[in-house]
N, C-alpha and C positions, 0 to 999 in steps of 0.2 A: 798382262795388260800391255797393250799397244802405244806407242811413244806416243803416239797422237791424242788415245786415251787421257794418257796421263795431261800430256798439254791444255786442251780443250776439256776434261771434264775434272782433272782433280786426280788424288789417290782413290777410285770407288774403288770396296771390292765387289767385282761384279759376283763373285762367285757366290756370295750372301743373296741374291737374287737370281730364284728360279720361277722359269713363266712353265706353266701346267697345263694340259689341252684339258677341256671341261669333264672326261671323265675321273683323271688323275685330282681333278682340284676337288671335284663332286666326292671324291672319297675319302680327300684329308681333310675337309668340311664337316663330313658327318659326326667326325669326333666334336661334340660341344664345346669344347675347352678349347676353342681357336680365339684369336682376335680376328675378326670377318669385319673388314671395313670396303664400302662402295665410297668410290672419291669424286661421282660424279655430284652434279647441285643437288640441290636439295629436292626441285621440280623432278630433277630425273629420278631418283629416290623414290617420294609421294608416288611417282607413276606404275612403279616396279620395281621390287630389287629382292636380289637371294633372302629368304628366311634366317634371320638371324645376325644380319648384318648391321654395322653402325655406319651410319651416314656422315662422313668429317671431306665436305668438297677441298677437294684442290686447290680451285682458283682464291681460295678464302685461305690464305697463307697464314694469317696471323695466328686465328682459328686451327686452322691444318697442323701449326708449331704446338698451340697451345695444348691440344686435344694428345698429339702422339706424346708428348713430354711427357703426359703422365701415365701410359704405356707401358707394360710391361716389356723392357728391350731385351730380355732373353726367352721368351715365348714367340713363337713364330707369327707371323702377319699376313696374313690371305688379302691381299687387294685387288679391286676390280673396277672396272670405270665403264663408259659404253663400246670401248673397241680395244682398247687395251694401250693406249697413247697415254694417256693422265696417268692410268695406275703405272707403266714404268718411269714416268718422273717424280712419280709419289716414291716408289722403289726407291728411287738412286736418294732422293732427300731421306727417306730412314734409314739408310745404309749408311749417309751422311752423321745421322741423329745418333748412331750407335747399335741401330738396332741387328743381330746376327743371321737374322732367317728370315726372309720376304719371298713370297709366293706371290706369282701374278698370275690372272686369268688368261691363255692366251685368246684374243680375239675379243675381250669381255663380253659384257652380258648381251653383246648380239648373238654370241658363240653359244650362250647359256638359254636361251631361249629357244636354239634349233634342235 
């Protein structure tokens, strides 16, 4: 981790956070036994979103704390937002929360839709 790193965001470990290009993330999906969470609102959700995904937005922090808390933090976490901005600050708050394995979409679900 970079001095700056450490200054500006904290001890993360980044390393507990890996972003996947849509066919790598499409194949550790298929296994059902994921946590598949879209962190975009709720609107964007209703409109579309991967099969099998739980809906817990970002911007609703309170919500966002309460929902991951009860998490399984040694089972991995596939997050995805609309471009992939929200899911890596979703990332860095569960790496925060404790959790070992976080998976992002790269690009999100505009990536996932092409």
């Amino acid at each position: 981790m970079s001095f700056l790193n450490f200054l500006f965001r904290g001890s993360i470990n980044t390393e507990a956070i890996k972003v996947l290009n849509v066919e790598e993330y499409k194949k550790a999906i298929s296994n059902n036994n994921v946590q598949l969470v879209d962190v975009r609102t709720s609107q964007e959700f209703a409109s579309e979103h991967i099969k099998g995904a739980q809906n817990v937005d970002y911007f609703q922090q309170s919500k966002f704390k309460a929902t991951f808390s009860k998490m399984d933090r040694d089972k991995p976490v596939y997050l995805y937002c609309q471009s992939g901005n929200r899911s890596q600050k979703a990332a860095r708050k569960l790496v925060d929360m404790g959790f070992g394995s976080v998976y992002d979409l790269r690009g999100g679900y505009n990536k996932w839709k092409h």
